[in-house]
N, C-alpha and C positions, 0 to 999 in steps of 0.2 A: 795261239790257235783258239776258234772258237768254234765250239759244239753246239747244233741246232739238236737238239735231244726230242723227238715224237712219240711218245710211248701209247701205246695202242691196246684197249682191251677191244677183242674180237668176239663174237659170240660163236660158240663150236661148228655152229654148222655152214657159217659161212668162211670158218676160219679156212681155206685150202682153196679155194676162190679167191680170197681176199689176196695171200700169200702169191698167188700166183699171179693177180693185176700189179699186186704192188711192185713185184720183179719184173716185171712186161712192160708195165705203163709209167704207174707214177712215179718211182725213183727215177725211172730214165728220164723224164718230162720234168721233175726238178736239177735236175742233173745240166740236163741243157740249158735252166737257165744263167749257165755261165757263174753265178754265185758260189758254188760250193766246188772243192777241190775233192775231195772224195766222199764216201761214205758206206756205213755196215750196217749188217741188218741181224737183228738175232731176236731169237726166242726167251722169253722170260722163263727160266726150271722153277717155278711152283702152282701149285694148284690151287684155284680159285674155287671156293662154293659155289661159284652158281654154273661153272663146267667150263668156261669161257677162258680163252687165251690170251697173254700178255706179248706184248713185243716191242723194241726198242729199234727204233730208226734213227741212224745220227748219220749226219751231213756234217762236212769239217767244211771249214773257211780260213781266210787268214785275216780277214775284219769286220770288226763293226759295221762298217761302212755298206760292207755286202749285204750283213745278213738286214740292214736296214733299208737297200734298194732290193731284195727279194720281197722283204713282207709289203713295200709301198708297192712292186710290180708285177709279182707273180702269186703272192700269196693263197690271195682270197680265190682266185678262179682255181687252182688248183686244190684247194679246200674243198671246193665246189661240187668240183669231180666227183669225190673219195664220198660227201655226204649225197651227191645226185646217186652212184652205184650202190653205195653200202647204208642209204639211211636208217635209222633206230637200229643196228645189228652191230653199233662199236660206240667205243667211247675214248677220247684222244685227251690228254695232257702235252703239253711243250716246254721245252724247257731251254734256259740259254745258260752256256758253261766255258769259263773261259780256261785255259790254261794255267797252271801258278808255277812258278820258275824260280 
């Protein structure tokens, strides 16, 4: 199994706005693109100095292969999205994580 890992610093006041497109729009909109078999969304429990919020979005898959035709084909427009509605009010890290058996 492979974990597409999105960790998201928010800034406060957009943080419940954010949370709320992200449930609404953009998971469902990655979601559709047929690449990921499921995925969770939670909140980071610690506090940041400068008031801002942390949160982890993971999208499960079962290859390579997927999460290699998401980023050639869906990637960047839905990237797109997230900085045309939220620009300078977050900051994103990604990460890839595979299973160990």
């Amino acid at each position: 199994m492979i974990l597409y890992n999105v960790t998201v610093n928010i800034e406060k006041e957009s943080e419940a706005e954010w949370v709320t497109w992200m449930k609404e729009t953009h998971i469902p909109d990655v979601l559709a693109t047929g690449m990921f078999l499921e995925n969770r969304f939670y909140k980071i429990l610690h506090d940041n100095e400068d008031g801002s919020t942390n949160y982890s979005v993971q999208y499960f898959t079962d290859s390579m292969e997927k999460i290699m035709e998401y980023q050639e084909n869906f990637a960047s427009k839905l990237q797109e999205d997230i900085n045309q509605k939220f620009r300078d009010r977050f900051v994103v890290f990604r990460t890839l994580l595979e299973t160990v058996e």
